[in-house]
C-alpha positions as CSV (number, residue, x, y, z in Angstrom):
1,X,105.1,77.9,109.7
2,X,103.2,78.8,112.7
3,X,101.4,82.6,112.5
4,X,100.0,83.6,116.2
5,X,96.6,85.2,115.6
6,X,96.0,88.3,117.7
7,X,92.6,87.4,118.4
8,X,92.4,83.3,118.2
9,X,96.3,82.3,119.1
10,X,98.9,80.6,117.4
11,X,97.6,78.7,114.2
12,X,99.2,76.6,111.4
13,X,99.7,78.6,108.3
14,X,97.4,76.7,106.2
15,X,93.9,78.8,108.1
16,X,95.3,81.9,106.5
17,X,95.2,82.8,103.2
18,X,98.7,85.4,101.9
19,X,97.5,88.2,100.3
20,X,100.8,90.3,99.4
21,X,103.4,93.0,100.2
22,X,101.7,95.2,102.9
23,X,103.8,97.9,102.3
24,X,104.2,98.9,98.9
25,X,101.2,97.1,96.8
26,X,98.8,100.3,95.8
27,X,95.7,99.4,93.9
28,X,95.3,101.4,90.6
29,X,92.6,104.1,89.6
30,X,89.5,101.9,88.5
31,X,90.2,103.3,85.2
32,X,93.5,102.6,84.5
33,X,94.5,101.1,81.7
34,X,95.0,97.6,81.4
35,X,98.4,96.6,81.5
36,X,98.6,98.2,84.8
37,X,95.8,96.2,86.2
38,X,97.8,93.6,84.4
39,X,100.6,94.4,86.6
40,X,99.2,95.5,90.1
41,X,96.7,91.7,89.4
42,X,99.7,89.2,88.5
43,X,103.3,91.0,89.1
44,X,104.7,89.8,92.6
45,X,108.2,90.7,94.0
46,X,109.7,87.5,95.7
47,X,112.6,89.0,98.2
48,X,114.0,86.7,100.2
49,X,114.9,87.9,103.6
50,X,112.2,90.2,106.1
51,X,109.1,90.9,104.6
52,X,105.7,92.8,105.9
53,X,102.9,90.9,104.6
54,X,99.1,91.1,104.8
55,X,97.5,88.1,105.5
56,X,93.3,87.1,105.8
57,X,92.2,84.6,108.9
58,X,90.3,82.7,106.1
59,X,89.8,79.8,108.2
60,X,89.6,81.0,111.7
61,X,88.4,84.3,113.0
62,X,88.4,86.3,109.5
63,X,90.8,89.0,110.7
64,X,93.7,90.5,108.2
65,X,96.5,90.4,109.7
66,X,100.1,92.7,109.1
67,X,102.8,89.6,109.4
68,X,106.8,90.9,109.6
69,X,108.5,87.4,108.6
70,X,111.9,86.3,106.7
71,X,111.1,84.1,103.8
72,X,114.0,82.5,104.2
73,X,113.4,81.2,107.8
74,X,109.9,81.2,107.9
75,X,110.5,83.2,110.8
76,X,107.7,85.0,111.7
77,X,108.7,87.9,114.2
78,X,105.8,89.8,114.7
79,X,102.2,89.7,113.5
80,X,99.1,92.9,113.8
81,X,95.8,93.6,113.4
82,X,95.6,95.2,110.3
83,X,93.1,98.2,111.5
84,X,96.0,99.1,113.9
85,X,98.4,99.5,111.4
86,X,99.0,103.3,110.3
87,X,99.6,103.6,106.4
């Protein structure tokens, strides 16, 4: 899979590191208890079909990154700076 960079280009996958769902993933309260850490830390839907994922430019420029893909292509259809991404 091939993600095109905003800032360096297009760049094999394996320089960016998946971090999750960029759309529904909340972090708890920092004193919640523990089996919602539990959850939020280890508990990963795995749709297949379009997703909107955020992604970290671990090996390259360091940028995260908002990737719309389908898992089931590999397809990746559009990819963001996260900062310019309105939550």
């Amino acid at each position: 899979m091939r993600i095109n960079c905003p800032v360096c280009g297009e760049r094999d996958r394996r320089e960016f590191y998946y971090v999750g769902d960029a759309v529904t993933l909340e972090r708890p309260e920092r004193n919640a208890d523990l089996d919602v850490w539990d959850d939020y830390l280890h508990l990963r839907d795995n749709p297949a079909g379009l997703t909107r994922d955020l992604w970290h430019h671990e090996a390259g420029c360091g940028a995260w990154l908002v990737v719309n893909r389908n898992t089931v292509t590999h397809a990746v259809s559009d990819v963001v700076l996260a900062r310019e991404v309105a939550r």
